[in-house]
C-alpha positions as CSV (number, residue, x, y, z in Angstrom):
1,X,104.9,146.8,119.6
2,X,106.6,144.2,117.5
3,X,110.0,144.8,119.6
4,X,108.3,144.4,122.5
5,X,107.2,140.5,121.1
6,X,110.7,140.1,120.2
7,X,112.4,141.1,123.4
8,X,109.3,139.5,125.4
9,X,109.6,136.0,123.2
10,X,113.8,136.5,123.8
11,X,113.6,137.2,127.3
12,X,111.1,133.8,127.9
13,X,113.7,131.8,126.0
14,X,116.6,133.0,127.9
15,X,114.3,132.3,131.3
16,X,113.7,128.4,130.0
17,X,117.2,128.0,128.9
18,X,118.2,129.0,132.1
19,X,116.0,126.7,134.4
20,X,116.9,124.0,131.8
21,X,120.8,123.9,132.2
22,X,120.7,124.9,136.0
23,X,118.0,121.5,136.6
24,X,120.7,119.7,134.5
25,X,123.5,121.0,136.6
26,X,121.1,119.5,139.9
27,X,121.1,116.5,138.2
28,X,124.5,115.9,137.3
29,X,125.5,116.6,140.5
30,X,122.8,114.1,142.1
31,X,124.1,111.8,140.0
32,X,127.3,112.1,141.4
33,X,125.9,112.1,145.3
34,X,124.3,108.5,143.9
35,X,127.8,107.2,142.1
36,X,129.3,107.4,145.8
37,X,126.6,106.0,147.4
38,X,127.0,103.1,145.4
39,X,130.7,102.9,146.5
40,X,129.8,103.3,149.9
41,X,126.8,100.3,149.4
42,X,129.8,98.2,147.6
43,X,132.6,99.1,150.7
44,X,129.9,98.4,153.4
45,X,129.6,94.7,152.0
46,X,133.2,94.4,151.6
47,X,133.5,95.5,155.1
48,X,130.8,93.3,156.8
49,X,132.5,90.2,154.9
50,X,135.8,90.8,156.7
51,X,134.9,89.8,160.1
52,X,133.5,86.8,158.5
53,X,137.0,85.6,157.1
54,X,138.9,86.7,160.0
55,X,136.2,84.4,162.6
56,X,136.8,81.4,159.7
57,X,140.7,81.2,159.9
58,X,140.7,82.2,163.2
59,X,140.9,79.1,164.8
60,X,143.3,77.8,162.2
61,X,145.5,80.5,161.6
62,X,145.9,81.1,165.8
63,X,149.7,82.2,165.6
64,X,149.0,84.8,162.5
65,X,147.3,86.7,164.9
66,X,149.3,89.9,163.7
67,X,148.3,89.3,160.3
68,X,144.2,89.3,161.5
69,X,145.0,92.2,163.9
70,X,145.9,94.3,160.6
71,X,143.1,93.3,158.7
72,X,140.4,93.9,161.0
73,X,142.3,97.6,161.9
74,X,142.3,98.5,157.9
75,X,139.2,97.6,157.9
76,X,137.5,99.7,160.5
77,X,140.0,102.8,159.7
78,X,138.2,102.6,155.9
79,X,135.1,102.1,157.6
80,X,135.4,105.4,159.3
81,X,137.0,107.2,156.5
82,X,135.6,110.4,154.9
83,X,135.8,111.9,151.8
84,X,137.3,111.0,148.5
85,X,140.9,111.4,149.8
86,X,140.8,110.2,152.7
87,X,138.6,106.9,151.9
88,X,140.9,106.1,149.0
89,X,143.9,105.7,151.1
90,X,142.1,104.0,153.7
91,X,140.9,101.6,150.9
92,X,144.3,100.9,149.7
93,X,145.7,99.9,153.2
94,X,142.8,97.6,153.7
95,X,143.6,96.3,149.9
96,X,147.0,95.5,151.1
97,X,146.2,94.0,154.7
98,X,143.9,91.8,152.9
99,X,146.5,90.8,150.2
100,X,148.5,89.8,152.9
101,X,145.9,87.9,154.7
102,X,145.3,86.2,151.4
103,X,149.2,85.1,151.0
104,X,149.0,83.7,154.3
105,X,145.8,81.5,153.6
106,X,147.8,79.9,151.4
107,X,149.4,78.2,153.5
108,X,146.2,76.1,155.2
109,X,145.5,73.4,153.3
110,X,142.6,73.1,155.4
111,X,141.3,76.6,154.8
112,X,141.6,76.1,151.0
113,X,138.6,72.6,151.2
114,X,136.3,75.1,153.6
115,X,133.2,75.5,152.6
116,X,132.5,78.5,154.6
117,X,135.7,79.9,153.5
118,X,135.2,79.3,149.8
119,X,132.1,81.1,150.0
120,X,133.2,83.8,151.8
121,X,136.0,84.2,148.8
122,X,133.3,84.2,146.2
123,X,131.4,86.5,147.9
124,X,134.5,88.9,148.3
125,X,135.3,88.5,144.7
126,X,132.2,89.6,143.3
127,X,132.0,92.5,145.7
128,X,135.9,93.7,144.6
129,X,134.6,93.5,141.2
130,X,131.0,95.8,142.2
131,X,133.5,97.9,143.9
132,X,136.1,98.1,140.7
133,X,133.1,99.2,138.8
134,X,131.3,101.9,141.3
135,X,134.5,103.1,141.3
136,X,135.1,103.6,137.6
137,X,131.3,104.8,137.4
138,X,131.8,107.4,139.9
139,X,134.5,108.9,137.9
140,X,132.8,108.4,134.7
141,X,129.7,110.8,136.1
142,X,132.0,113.5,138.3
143,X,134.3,114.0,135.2
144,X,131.1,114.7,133.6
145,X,129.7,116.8,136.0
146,X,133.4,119.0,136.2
147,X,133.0,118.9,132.5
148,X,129.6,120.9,132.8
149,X,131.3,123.3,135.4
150,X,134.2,124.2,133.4
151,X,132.6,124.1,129.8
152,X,130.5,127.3,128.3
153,X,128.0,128.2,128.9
154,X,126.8,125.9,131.4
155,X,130.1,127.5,133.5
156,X,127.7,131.0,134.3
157,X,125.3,129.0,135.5
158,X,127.3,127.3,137.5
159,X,128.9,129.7,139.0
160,X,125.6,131.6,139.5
161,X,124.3,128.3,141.5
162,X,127.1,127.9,143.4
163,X,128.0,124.3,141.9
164,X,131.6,122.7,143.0
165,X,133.8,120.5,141.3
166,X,133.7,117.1,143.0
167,X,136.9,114.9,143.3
168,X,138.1,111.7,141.6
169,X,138.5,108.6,143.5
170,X,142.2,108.3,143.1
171,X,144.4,105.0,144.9
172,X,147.9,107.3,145.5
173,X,150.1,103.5,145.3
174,X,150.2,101.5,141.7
175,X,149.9,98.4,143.8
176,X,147.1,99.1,146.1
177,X,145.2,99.5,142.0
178,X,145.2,95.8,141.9
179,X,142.3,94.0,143.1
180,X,142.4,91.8,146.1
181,X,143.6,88.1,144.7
182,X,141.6,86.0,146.9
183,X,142.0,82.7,144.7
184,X,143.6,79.6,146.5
């Protein structure tokens, strides 16, 4: 009778450690479905403040049309990117287009006393920096999460559950790391 305590008492353990590390795998991995949300809430106001700068130098900036023509085309190709891969190059093209866009502005005195256009920059600087930092959260909690995957003996669980390793947000070029320099 008093094994049967023992092996009942061990097998109720077992039963709560189990639903205990799988709800923490759930978790880990909701946190990670949230980290690249908040990426995706960062890019989104990134993107809708491009058309913004491209109408404001538009008018002033009329024969660097090729120049506008690439930003606006990074911008929507990262607007329709997928995936960790793919949105991290797409996000490094539109890093450089705007890089480019910024060089040029350099040269409009005008552009540089705009009101409009020096709120638009602030606007854009504080968003590269939300970005910068939903970026490095979201690989703070998925290297957490591929931790829990590959460690023991949340791993059998884990493999039990079906849980999959989730990918860093990588930029492939050293110089699309840099953030957009949108100072005049």
């Amino acid at each position: 009778m008093g094994y049967l305590v023992g092996a009942f008492v061990i097998l109720v353990i077992g039963v709560i450690w189990f639903i205990a590390m799988y709800n923490r795998l759930v978790a880990s991995r909701q946190l990670t479905m949230n980290a690249w949300s908040q990426i995706d809430v960062q890019t989104k106001r990134r993107y809708d403040l491009i058309p913004n700068l491209v109408e404001t130098v538009k008018g002033m900036m009329a024969h660097e049309k090729d120049t506008l023509e690439r930003v606006i085309a990074a911008r929507n190709q990262a607007v329709g990117a997928h995936g960790v891969t793919e949105k991290g190059r797409a996000e490094g093209a539109l890093t450089a287009a705007l890089g480019g866009f910024f060089g040029l502005v350099e040269n409009y005195p005008d552009l540089k006393a705009n009101t409009n256009m020096l709120e638009l920059q602030e606007e854009l600087r504080e968003t590269e920096s939300k970005i910068t930092f939903a970026r490095q959260y979201y690989n703070d909690v998925v290297t957490s999460y591929n931790t829990m995957l590959e460690t023991f003996p949340s791993s059998l669980i884990a493999g039990i559950g079906s849980f999959k390793s989730r990918e860093l947000f990588e930029i492939e070029n050293p110089a699309e790391r840099e953030a957009v320099k949108v100072q005049f």
